[in-house]
N, C-alpha and C positions, 0 to 999 in steps of 0.2 A: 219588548221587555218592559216590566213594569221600572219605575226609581223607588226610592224608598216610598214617596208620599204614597205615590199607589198602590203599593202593596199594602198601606198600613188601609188606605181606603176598601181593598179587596178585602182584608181581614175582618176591617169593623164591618161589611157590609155582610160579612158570612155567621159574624157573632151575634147582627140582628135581625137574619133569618133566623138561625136557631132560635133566639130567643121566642123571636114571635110562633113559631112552633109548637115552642115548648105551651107559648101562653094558650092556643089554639086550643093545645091538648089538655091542657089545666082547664079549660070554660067547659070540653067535651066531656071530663071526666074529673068531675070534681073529688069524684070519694077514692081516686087511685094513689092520691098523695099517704092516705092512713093503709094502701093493703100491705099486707106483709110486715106490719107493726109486731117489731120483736124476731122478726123470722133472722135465725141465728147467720145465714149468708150477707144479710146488709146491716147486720153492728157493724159501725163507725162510718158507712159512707154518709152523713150527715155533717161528720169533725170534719169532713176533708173540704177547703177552701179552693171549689172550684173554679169559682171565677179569678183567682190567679194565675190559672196556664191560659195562654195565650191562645184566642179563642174560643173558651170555653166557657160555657152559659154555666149558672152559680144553681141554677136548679136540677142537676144531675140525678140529686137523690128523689124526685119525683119519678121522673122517668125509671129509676131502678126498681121504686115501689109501686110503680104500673106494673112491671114485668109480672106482679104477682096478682094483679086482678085479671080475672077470666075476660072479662069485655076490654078492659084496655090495655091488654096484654100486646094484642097484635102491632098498635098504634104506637106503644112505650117502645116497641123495639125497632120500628120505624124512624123513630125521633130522637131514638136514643143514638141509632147507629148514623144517622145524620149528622148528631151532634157531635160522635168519637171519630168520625172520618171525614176528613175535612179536601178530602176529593177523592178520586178513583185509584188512584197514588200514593196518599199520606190518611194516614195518623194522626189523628189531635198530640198532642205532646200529654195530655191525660189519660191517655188509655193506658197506660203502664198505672197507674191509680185506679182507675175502674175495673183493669183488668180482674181483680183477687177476686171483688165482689160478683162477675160476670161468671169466672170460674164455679165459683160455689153457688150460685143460682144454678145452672147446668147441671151441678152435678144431683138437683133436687128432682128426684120423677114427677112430681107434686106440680112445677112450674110451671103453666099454661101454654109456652110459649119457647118449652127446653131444646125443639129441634131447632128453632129461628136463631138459639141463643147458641147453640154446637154452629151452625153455618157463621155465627160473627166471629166465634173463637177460631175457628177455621181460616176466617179472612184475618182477622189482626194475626194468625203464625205467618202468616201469607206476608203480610205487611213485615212482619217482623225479620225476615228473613236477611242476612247479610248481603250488602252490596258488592260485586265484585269492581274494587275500585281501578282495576286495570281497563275495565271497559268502558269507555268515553261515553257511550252510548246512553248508558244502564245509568250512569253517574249525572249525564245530565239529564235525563228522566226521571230518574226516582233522587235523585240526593247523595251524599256520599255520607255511610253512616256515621265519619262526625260532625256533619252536621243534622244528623238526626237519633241523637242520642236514645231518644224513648224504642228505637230497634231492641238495640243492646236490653235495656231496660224491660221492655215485653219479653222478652227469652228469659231474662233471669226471675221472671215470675210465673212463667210457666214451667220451668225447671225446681224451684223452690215448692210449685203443688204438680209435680213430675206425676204423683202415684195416682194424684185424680184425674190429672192430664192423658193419664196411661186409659185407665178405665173410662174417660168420656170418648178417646179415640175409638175405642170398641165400639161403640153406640154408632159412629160416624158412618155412612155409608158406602161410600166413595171410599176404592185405597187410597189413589193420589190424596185428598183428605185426611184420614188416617195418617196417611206419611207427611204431610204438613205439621198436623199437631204435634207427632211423636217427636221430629227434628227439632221444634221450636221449645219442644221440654229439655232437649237433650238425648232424649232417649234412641234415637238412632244414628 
């Protein structure tokens, strides 16, 4: 088990992968930063002060406006979902923030990259999911949700866009999928 110091070394050391990532992807694709200028799903992910949730890279909003360029589309959702998932387990504590704008990309047919973008929304209901804190097991694997507030936090935002949640479900392939999203809106 890690003490505090090493956790805080595991953190900073996960915060400057991403970043170098991110920078990877900014050298690869210089013109990904301006696609999707004005595209009405990513108003205000620019206001949002990402480098205040704990490990997370402050350039968020590139990777959002890759998802809208054809060539680095594939790459933005690569680096993006590296940067919202901070292992196999968890959740950035920002994805309930990126979640809105992730949703309304999705729901664009237009998006390059909408089915990569339905399998992330898929795994963050996934993530989202309530922990059953009776099971010792589940609690020390996954976390007990208070100590992972952004759970709670993801469902109320999928619940709050319930009706486009409803209609990108359709799109999903998989029922178990399907029934992931629909749970994590509420809807079933």
């Amino acid at each position: 088990m890690f003490g505090q110091d090493g956790d805080r070394q595991v953190c900073s050391t996960n915060l400057v992968a991403k970043e170098t990532a991110i920078t990877r992807f900014r050298q690869e694709y210089p013109q990904a930063a301006e696609a999707g200028r004005g595209h009405h799903a990513l108003l205000g992910c620019e206001d949002v002060r990402w480098s205040e949730f704990p490990e997370c890279p402050a350039a968020i909003p590139v990777l959002l406006h890759g998802l809208l360029d054809e060539a680095a589309a594939p790459e933005a959702t690569r680096v993006l979902t590296n940067s919202l998932l901070d292992s196999v387990r968890e959740m950035n504590p920002s994805v309930p923030t990126a979640l809105p704008f992730l949703i309304r990309l999705a729901s664009d047919p237009r998006v390059p990259v909408r089915s990569k973008l339905l399998g992330l929304l898929v795994c963050i209901a996934g993530f989202s999911k309530p922990t059953d804190g009776r099971n010792e097991g589940v609690v020390r694997w996954f976390g007990s949700d208070s100590d992972h507030p952004e759970r709670e936090q993801c469902r109320a935002v999928f619940a709050e866009h319930a009706s486009v949640v409803a209609m990108l479900a359709e799109d999903v392939t998989r029922p178990d999928d399907r029934a992931t999203l629909r749970q994590a809106a509420g809807l079933e």
